[in-house]
VOGU-3710 file (C-alpha; in Angstrom, 3 decimals, decimal comma):
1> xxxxxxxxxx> 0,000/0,000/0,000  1,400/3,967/-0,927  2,192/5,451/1,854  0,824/9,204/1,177  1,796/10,783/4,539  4,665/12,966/3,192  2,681/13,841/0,309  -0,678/14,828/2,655  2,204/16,702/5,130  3,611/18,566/2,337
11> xxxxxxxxxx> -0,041/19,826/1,450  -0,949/20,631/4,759  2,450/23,252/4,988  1,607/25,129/2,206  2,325/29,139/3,107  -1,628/30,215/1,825  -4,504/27,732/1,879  -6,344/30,013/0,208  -4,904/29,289/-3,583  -8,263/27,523/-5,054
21> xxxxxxxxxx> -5,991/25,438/-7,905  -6,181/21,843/-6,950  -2,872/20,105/-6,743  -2,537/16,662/-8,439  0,081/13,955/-7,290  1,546/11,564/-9,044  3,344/8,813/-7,800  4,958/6,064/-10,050  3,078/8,159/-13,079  -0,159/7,189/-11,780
31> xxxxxxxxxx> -2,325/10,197/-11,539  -4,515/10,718/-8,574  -7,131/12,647/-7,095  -6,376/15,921/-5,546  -6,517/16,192/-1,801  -8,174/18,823/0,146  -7,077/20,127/2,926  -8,250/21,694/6,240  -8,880/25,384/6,417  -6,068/26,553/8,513
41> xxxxxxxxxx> -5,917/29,281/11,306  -2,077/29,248/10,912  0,348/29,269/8,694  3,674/27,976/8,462  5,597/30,684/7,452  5,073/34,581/7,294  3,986/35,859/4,420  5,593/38,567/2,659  3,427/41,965/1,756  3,966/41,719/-1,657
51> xxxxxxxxxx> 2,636/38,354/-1,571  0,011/38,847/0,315  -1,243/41,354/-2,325  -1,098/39,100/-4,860  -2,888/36,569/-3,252  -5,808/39,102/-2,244  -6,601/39,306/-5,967  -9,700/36,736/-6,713  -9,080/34,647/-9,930  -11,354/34,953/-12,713
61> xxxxxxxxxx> -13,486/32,268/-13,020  -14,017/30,281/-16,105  -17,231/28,634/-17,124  -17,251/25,248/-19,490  -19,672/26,445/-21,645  -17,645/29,221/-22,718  -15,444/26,779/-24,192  -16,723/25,429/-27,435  -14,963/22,810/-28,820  -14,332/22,731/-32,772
71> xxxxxxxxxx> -17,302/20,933/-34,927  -16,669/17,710/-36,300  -18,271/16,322/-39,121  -19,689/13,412/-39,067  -19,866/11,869/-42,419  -16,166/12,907/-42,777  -14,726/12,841/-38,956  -12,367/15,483/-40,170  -11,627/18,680/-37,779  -12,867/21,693/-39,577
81> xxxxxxxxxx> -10,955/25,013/-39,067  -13,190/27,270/-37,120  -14,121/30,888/-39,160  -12,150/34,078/-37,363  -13,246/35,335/-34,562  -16,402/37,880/-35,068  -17,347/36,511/-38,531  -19,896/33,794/-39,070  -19,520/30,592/-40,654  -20,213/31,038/-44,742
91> xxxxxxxxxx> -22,523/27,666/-45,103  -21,065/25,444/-47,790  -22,347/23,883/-50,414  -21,417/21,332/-53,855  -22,341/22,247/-57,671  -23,295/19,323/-58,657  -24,078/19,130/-62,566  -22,652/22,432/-62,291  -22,458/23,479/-66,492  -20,598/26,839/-66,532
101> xxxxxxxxxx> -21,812/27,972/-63,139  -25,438/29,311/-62,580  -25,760/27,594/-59,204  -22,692/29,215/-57,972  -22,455/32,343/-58,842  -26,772/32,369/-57,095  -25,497/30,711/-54,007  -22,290/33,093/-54,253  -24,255/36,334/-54,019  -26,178/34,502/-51,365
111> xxxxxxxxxx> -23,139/34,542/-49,190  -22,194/30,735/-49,261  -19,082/29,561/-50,438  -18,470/25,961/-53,047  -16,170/23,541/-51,928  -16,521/21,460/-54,711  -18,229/21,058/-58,352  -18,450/18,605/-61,349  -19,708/18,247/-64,465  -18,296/15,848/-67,217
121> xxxxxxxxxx> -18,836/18,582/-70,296  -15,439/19,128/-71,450  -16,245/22,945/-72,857  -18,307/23,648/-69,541  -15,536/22,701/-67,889  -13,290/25,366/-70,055  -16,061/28,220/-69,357  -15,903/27,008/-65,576  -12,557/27,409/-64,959  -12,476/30,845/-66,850
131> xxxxxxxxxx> -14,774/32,377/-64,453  -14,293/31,056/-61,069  -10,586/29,636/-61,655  -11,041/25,878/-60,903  -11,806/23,358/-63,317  -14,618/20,734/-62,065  -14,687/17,168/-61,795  -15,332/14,969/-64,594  -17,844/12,045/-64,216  -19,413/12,104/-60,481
141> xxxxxxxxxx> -19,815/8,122/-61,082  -15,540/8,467/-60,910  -15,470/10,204/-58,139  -15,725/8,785/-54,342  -18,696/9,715/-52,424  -15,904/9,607/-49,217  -13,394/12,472/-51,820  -16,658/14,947/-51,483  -15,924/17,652/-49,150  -18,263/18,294/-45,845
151> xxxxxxxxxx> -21,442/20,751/-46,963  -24,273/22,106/-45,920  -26,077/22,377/-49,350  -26,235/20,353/-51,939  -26,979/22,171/-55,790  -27,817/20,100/-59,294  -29,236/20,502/-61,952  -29,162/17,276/-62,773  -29,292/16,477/-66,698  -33,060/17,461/-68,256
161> xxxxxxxxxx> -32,797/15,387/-71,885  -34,554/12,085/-70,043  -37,096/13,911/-68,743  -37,920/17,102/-71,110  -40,648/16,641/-73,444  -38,031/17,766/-76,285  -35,822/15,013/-75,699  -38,275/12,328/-74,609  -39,812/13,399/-77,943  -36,328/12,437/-79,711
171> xxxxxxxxxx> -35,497/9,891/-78,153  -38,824/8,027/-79,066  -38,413/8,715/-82,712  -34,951/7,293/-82,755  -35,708/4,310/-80,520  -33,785/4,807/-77,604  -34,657/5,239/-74,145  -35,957/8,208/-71,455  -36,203/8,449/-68,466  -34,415/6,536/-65,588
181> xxxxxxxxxx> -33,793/3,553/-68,353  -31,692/6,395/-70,286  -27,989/4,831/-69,412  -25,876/7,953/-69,620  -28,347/10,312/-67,924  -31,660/8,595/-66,671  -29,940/7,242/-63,675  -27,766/10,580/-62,374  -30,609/11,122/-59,668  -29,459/8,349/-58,083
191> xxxxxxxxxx> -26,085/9,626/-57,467  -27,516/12,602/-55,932  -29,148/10,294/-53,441  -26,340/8,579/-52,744  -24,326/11,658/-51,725  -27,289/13,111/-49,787  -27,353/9,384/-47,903  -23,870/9,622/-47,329  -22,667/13,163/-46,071  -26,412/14,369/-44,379
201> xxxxxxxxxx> -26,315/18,471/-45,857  -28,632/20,149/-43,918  -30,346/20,944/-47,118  -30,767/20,563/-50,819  -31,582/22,479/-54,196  -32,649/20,612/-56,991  -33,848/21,822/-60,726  -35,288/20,110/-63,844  -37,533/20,511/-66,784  -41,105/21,482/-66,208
211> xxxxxxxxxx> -41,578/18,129/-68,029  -40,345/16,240/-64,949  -43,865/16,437/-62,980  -45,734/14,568/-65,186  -42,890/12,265/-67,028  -43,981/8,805/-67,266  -47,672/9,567/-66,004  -46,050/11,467/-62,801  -44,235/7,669/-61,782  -40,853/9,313/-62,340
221> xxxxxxxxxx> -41,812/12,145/-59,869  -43,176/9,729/-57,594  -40,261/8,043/-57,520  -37,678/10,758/-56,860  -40,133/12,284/-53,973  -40,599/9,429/-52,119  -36,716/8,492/-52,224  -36,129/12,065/-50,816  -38,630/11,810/-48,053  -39,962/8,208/-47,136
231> xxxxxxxxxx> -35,721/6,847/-47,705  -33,443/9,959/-46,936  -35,823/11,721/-44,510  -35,847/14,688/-45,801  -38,389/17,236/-45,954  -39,175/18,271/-49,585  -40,558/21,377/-51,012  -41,643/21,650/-55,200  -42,755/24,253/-57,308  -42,962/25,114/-60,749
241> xxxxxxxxxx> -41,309/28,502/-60,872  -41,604/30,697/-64,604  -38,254/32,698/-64,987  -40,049/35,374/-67,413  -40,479/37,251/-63,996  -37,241/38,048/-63,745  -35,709/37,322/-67,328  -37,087/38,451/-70,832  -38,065/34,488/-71,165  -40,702/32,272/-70,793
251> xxxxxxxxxx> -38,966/29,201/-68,663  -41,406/27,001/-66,673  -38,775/24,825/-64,470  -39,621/22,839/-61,200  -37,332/23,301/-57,952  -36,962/20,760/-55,301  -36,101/22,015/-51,778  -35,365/19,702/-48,595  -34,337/19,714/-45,085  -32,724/17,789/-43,179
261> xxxxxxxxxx> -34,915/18,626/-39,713  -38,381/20,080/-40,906  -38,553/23,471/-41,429  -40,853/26,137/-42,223  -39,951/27,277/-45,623  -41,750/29,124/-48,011  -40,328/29,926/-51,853  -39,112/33,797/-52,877  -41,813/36,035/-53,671  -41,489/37,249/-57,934
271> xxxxxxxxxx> -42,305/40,135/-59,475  -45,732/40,173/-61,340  -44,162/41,343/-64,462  -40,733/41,095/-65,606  -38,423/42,468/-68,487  -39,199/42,874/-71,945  -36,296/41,473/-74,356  -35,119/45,319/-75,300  -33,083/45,557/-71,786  -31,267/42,480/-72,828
281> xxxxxxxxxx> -30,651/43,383/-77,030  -27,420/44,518/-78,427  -28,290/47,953/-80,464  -25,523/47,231/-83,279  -25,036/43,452/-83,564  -22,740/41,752/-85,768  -24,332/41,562/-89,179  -22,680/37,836/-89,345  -25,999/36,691/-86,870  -28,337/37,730/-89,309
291> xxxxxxxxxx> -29,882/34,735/-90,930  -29,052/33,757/-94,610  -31,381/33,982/-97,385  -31,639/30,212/-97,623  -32,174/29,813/-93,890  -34,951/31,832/-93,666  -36,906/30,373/-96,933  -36,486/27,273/-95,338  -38,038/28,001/-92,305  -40,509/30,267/-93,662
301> xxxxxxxxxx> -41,708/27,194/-95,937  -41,337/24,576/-92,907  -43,947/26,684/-90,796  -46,199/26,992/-93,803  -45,996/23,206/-93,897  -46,851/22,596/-90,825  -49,308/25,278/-90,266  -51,399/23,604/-93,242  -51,135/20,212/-91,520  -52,807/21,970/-88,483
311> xxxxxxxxxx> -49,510/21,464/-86,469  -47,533/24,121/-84,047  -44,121/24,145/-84,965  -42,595/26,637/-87,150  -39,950/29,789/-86,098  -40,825/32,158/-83,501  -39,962/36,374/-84,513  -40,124/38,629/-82,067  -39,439/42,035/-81,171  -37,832/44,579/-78,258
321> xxxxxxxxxx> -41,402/44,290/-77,091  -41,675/40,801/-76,286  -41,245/37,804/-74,040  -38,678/35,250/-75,606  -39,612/31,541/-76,059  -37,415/29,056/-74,013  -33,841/29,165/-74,945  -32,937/25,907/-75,741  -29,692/23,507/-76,365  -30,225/23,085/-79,644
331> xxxxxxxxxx> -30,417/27,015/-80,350  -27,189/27,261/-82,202  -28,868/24,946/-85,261  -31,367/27,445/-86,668  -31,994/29,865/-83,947  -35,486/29,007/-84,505  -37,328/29,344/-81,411  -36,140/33,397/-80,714  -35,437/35,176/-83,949  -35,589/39,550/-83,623
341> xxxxxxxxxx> -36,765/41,252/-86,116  -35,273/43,458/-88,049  -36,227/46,375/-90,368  -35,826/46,465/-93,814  -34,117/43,073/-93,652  -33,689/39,382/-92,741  -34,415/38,348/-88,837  -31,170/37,278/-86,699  -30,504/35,329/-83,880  -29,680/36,355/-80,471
351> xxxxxxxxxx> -25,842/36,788/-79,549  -24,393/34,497/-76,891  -23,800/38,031/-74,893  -27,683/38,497/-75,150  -28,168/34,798/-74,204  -25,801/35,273/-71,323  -28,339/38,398/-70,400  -31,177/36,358/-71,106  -30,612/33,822/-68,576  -29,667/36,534/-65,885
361> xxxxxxxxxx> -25,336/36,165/-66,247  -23,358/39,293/-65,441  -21,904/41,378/-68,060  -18,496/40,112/-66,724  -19,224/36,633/-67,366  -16,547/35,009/-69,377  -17,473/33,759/-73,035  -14,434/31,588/-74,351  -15,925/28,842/-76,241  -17,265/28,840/-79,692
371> xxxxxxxxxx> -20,578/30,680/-80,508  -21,997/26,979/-80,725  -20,313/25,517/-77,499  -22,321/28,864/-75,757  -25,301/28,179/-77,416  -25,181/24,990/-75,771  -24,398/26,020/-72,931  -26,395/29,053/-71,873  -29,626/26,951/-73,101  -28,641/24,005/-71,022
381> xxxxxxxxxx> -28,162/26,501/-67,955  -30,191/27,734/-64,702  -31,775/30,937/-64,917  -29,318/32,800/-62,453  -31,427/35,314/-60,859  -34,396/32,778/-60,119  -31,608/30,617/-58,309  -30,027/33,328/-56,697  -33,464/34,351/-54,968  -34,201/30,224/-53,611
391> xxxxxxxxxx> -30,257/30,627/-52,050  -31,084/33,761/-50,148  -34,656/31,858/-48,986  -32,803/28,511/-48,073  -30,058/30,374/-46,253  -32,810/32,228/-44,449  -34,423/29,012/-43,170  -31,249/27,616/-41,833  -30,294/30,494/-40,115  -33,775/30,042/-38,364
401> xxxxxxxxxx> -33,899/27,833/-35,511  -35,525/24,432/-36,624  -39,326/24,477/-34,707  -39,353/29,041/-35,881  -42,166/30,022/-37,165  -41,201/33,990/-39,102  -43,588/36,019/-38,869  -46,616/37,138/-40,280  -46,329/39,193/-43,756  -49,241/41,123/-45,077
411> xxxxxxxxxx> -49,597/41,875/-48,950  -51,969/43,759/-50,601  -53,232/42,031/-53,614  -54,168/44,765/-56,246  -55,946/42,846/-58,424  -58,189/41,663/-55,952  -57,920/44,386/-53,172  -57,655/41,037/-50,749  -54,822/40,649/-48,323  -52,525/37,557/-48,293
421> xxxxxxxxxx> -51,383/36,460/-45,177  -48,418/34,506/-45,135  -48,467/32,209/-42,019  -48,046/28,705/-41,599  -49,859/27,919/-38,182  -53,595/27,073/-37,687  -56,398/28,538/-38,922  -56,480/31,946/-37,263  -58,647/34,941/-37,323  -57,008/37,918/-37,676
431> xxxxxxxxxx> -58,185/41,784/-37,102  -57,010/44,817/-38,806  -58,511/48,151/-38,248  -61,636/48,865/-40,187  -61,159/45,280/-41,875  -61,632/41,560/-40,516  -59,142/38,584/-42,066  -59,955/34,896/-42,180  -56,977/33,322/-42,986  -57,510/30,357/-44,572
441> xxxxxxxxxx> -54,753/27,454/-44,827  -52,850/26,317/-47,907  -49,783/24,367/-48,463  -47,478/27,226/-48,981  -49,169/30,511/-48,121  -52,395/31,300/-46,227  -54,736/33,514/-48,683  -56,550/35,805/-46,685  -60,184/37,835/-48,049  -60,401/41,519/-46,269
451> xxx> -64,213/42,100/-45,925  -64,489/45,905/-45,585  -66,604/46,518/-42,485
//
């Protein structure tokens, strides 16, 4: 047995029992407890007066909970490097399907910061790079799921062609298949799961095709909805949201939100009417986008054609004044779908600077490929500003806590001289002066009628 009797004596001789720090003694390197000792009434030696002031001076105390130790990950385990002092935490996120950067520069402006991309299109890839100044991934099937940073948000656009009536359309008359049984694209969903399964984001951003809703009598919707909630957990928001609110363009696409916890979460507010295609035209283009003599007969004679078989296809010429058609993929082949009108000569196509503008890209935005590579490319693209507005919303919700409710929001409907009432608790019965609200419930806003008393 230790005998601890000089160790207890050498204690009970300290000069000041008043020291609080608790001494620890170790004997043949095994640590043990600290003893206490006895308040005493003397003291073994005198203390100097220099000492004794010292000693007078309480120590500060210090609290555990003002100690917070770094956050760990915990798909990853790795230690992440806490943000400077005074500054919050920018919330991550991955560009998944990223093209030549719509998500990123939206979820950019929203304050967030990528820590990773992809996208297997060498030429995006070249645009990519020339803006932000990293090249993405290649194939996400090449990449580990493990080699994919820590996020908070996931982003993808994940490809359209399976799904969009346009390429379902082709893809029939050439026999091949849409959908999830399309090899190369059908099946990129999937992947997204995966990674969602794996590293548990706190939230996600999807976008497709309009198209996507009722693919497949609405089985291919089904399918991705309950993965996202019934398998992953998450809680999923939709909507169908038409970009010609904020762009010169008529571009019905459907956005996927979820959350990790539940959250209250409503989508942006848009403006009632957006821009007309004059704030996005070039007033001397190259003559070179003009169409050709022969291009033009040809599609003047492949509308009549149609148009006599009682069919809808055919060009589509429009002016300063207008709302464009969709900007599509396969724009660089005829231009057909937005041709402007031109006086006292043939239509032209739009510019890739005035498709940059029409899908909400900033003037500094970096055009290095070929006009057909941008074609491509802008048509295959987000509309910026429409993405840039769900960012700001998501990053809103998180910054909420989990169970908050915001509050309520009153609009004046114009149209209707009602009053919409933005509040996702139960039925409630509000009163205003001079007016009376009955709030009635909805999925994602509570419509409200004003009866003027």
């Amino acid at each position: 047995m230790l005998n601890l009797t000089p160790y207890v004596k050498a204690r009970e001789n300290m000069a000041d029992v008043r020291l609080s720090l608790p001494i620890y003694f170790t004997v043949t390197g095994i640590p043990m407890s600290p003893i206490k000792s006895k308040k005493r009434t003397k003291v073994a030696a005198p203390l100097s007066a220099k000492t004794e002031k010292r000693l007078s001076k309480k120590l500060p105390k210090v609290t555990p909970k003002a100690i917070k130790s770094p956050k760990v990950s915990k798909a990853s385990g790795v230690r992440e490097t806490p943000p400077p002092y005074g500054q919050p935490a920018k919330l991550r996120f991955i560009d998944l399907f990223c093209g030549i950067g719509g998500f990123r520069i939206g979820f950019e402006r929203a304050g967030c910061e990528c820590v990773f991309s992809s996208d297997w299109d060498k030429y995006s890839q070249i645009t990519y790079k020339a803006n932000f100044g990293e090249e993405p991934k290649g194939d996400i099937h090449a990449v580990a799921i493990a080699d994919i940073p820590a996020h908070d948000i996931l982003c993808g656009g994940f490809p359209c062609q399976p799904f969009s009536i346009a390429g379902v359309s082709k893809k029939n008359s050439l026999g091949r298949k849409h959908g999830f049984d399309d090899e190369k694209q059908g099946n990129l969903f999937f992947s997204i799961a995966d990674i969602l399964d794996f590293h548990r984001p706190a939230a996600f951003v999807l976008e497709n095709v309009k198209n996507l809703k009722s693919h497949d009598g609405g089985k291919t919707f089904d399918i991705i909805y309950r993965t996202l909630t019934e398998s992953l957990g998450y809680d999923v928001h939709y909507k169908i949201i038409d970009a010609k609110s904020v762009v010169p363009q008529h571009r019905e696409r459907v956005f996927l939100v979820g959350f990790r916890e539940k959250r209250y979460f409503d989508f942006p507010e848009f403006p009632a009417e957006g821009p007309k295609l004059s704030t996005i035209l070039d007033p001397n283009p190259d003559p070179r986008y003009t169409l050709t003599e022969h291009l033009w007969k040809y599609l003047q004679d492949y509308a009549a054609k149609h148009r006599a078989a009682g069919n809808g296809f055919g060009f589509s010429l429009v002016t300063g004044n207008d709302t464009a058609r969709t900007l599509s993929a396969r724009y660089h082949k005829d231009g057909s779908e937005i041709l402007i009108a031109q006086d006292g000569q043939r239509p032209r196509r739009l510019t890739p600077r005035e498709c940059a503008r029409l899908m909400g890209y900033p003037e500094d935005f970096k055009i290095v490929v070929s006009d057909t590579q941008a074609y491509r490319q802008f048509g295959n693209s987000v509309v910026m500003p429409v993405v840039e507005r769900i960012a700001k919303a998501v990053c809103e919700t998180l910054a909420r806590p989990a169970d908050e409710v915001p509050p309520l929001v009153l609009r004046e409907n114009k149209k209707t001289d009602a009053v919409i009432v933005l509040a996702p608790q139960k039925h409630t019965r509000y009163t205003l002066p001079k007016q009376t609200i009955q709030a009635k419930r909805g999925p994602n806003e509570r419509k409200a009628v004003a009866a003027v008393s």
